[in-house]
MIDONU-288495 format. One record per residue (C-alpha): residue number from 1; residue in one letter; y, z, x negated. Coordinates in nm, 4 decimals. Layout:
MIDONU-288495
+-----+-----+----------+----------+----------+
!   n ! res !       c2 !       c3 !       c1 !
+-----+-----+----------+----------+----------+
! NUM !   A !        Y !        Z !        X !
...
+-----+-----+----------+----------+----------+
END
This chain:
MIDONU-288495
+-----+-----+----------+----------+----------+
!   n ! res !       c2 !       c3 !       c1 !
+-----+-----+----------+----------+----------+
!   1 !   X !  -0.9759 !  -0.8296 !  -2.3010 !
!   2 !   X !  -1.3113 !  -0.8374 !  -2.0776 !
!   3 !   X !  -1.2546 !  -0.7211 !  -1.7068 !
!   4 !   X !  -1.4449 !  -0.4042 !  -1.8214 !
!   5 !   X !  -1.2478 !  -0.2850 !  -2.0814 !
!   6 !   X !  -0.9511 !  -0.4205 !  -1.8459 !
!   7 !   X !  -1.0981 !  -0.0978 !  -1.5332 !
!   8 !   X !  -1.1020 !   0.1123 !  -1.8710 !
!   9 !   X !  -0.7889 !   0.0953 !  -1.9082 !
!  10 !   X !  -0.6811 !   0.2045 !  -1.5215 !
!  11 !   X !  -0.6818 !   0.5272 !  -1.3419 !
!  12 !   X !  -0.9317 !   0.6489 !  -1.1170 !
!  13 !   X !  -0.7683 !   0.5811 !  -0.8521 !
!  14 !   X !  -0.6779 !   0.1862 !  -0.9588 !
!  15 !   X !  -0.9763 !   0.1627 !  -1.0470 !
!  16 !   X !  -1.1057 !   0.2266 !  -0.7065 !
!  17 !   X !  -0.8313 !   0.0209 !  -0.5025 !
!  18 !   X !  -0.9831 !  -0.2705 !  -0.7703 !
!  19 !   X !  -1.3617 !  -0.2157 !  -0.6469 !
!  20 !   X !  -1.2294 !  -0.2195 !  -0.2755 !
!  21 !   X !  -1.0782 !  -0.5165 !  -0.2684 !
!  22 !   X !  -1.2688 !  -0.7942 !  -0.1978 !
!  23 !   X !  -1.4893 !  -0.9710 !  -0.4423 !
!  24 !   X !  -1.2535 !  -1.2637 !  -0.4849 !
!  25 !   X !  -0.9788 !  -1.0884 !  -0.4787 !
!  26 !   X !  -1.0841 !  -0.8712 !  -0.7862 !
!  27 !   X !  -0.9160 !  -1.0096 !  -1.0552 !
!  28 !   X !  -0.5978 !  -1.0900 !  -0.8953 !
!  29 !   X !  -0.5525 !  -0.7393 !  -0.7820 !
!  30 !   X !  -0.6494 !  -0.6198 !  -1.1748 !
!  31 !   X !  -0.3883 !  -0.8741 !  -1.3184 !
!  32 !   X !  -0.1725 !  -0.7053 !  -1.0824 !
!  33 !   X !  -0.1876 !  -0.3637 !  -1.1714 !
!  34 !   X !  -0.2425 !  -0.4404 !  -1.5271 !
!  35 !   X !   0.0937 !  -0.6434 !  -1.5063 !
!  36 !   X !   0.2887 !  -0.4304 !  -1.3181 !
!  37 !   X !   0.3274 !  -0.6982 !  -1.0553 !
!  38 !   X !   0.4281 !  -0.6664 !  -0.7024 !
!  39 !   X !   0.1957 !  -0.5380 !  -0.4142 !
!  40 !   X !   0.2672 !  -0.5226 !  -0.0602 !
!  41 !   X !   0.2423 !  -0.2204 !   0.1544 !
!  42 !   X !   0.2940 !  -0.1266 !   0.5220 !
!  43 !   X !   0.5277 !   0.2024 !   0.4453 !
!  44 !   X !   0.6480 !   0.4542 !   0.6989 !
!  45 !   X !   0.9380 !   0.6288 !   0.5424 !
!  46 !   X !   0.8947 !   0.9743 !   0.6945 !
!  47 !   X !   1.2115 !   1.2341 !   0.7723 !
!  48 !   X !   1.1204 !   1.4292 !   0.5073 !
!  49 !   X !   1.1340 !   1.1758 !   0.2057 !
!  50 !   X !   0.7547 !   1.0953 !   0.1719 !
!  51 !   X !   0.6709 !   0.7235 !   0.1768 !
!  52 !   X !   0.3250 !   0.6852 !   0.3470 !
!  53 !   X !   0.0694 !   0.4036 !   0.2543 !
!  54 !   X !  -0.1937 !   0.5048 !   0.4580 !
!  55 !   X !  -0.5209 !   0.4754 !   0.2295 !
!  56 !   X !  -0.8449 !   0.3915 !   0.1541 !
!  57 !   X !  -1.1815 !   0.5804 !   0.0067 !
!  58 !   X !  -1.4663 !   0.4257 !  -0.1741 !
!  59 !   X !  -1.7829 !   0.5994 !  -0.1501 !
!  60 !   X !  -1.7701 !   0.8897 !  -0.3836 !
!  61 !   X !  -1.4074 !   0.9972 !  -0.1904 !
!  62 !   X !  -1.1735 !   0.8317 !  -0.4237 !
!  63 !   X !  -0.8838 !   0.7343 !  -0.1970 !
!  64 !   X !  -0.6159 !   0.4750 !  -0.2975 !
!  65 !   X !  -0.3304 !   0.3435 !  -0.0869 !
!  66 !   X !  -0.3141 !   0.0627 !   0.1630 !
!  67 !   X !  -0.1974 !  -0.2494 !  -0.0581 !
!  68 !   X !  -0.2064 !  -0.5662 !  -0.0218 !
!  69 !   X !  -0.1758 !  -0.9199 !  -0.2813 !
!  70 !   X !  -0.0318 !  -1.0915 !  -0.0028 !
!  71 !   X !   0.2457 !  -1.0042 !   0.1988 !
!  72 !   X !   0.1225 !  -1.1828 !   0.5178 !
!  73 !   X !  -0.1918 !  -0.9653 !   0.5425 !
!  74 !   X !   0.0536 !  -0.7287 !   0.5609 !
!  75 !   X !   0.2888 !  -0.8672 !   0.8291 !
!  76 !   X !  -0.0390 !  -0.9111 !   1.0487 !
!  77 !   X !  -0.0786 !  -0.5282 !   1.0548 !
!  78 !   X !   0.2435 !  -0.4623 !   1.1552 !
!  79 !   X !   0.2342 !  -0.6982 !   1.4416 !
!  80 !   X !  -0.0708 !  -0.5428 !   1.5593 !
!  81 !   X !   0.0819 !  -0.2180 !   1.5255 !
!  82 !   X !   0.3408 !  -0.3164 !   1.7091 !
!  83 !   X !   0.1708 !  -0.4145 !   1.9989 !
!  84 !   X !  -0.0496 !  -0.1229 !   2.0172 !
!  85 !   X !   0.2102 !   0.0853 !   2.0685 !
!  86 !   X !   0.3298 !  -0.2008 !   2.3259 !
!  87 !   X !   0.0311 !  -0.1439 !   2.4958 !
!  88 !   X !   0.0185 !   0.2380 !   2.4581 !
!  89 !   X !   0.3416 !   0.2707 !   2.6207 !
!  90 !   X !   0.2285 !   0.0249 !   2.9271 !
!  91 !   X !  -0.0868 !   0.2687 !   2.9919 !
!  92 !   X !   0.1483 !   0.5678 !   2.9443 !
!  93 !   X !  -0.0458 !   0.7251 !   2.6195 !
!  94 !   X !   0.2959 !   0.6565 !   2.4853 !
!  95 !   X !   0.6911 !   0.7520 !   2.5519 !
!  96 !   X !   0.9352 !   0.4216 !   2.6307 !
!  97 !   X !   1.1155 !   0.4747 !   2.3336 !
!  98 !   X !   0.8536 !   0.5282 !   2.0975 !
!  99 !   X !   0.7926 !   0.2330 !   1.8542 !
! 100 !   X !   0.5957 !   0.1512 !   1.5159 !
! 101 !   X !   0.8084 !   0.2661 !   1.2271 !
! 102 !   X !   0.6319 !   0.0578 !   0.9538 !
! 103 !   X !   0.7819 !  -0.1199 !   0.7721 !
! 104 !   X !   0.6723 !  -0.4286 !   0.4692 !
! 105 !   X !   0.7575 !  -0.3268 !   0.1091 !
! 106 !   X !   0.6852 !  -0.4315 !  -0.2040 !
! 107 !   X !   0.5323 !  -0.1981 !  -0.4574 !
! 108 !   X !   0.4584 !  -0.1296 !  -0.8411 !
! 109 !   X !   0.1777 !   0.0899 !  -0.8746 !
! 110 !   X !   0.2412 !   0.2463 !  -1.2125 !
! 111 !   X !   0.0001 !   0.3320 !  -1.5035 !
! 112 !   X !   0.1014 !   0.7331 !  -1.4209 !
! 113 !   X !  -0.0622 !   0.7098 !  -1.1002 !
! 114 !   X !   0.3007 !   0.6881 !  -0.9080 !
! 115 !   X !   0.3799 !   0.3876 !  -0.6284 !
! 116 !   X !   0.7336 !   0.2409 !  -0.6766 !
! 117 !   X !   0.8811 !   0.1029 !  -0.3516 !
! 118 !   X !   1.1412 !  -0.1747 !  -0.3603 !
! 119 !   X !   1.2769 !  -0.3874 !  -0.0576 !
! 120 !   X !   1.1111 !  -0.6835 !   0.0496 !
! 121 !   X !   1.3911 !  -0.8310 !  -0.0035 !
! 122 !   X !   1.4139 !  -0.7539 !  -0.3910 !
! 123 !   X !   1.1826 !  -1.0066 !  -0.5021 !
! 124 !   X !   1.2236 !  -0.9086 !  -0.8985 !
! 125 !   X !   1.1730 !  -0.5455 !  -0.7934 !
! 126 !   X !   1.4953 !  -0.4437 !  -1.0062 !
! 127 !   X !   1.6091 !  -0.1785 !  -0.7750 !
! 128 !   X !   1.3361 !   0.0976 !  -0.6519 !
! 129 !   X !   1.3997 !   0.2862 !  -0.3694 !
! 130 !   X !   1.2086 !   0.5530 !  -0.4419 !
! 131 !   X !   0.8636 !   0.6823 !  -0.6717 !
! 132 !   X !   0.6220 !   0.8556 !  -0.5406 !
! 133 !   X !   0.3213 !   1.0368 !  -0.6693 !
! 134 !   X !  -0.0023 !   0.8212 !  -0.5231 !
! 135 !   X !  -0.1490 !   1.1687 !  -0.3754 !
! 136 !   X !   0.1882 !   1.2151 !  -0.1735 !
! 137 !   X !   0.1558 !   0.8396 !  -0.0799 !
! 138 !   X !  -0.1597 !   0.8134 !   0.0579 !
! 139 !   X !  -0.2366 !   1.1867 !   0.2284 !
! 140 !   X !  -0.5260 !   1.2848 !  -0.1134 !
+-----+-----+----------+----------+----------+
END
């Protein structure tokens, strides 16, 4: 199967997270999708039940979540968040107690257009905690 007819066969909205990663990084994140393989995500699990990706638009408004092939990309934007709020709560922008809730996942992103979130720690992803509809995911 050609790369093209590989897009085809992805939603809109894969098919955008595809053409915004980088160039390299292209084919790896089609396998991916097309495989149903593990992505990494920097997930706030909110009160209510939602679990938020954050996302991403390409230029004619098609967002897609925050994911990542590699999980350290991923551990680097915690750590940063992290010490924002660090320094946040040193200026006084922030309360004491307040601290990043982010947290590293891995995630399926399924042909239905829904993210299923499994523990880092479940490196077979056997055991979702949860499926969510992209649009909930990523605020669309």
């Amino acid at each position: 199967m050609t790369q093209t007819n590989a897009m085809a066969s992805l939603t809109l909205k894969q098919q955008a997270y595809v053409a915004l990663t980088e160039p390299k990084e292209r084919g790896a994140a089609l396998s991916a999708l097309l495989g149903k393989r593990c992505l990494f995500a920097e997930v706030v699990v909110c009160d209510y039940g939602q679990f938020s990706t954050g996302s991403t638009s390409n230029a004619a408004g098609i967002s897609s979540p925050c994911l990542a092939l590699d999980k350290t990309e991923i551990e680097r934007e915690i750590a940063q968040m992290q010490e924002s709020y660090l320094d946040q709560i040193e200026q006084g922008e922030r309360d004491e107690d307040d601290e990043w809730e982010g947290q590293l996942m891995r995630v399926i992103w399924n042909i239905d257009d829904t993210l299923s979130f499994y523990s880092i720690c479940d490196e077979n992803c056997e055991h979702a905690l949860a499926r969510k509809a992209v649009t909930e995911c990523c605020g669309d």
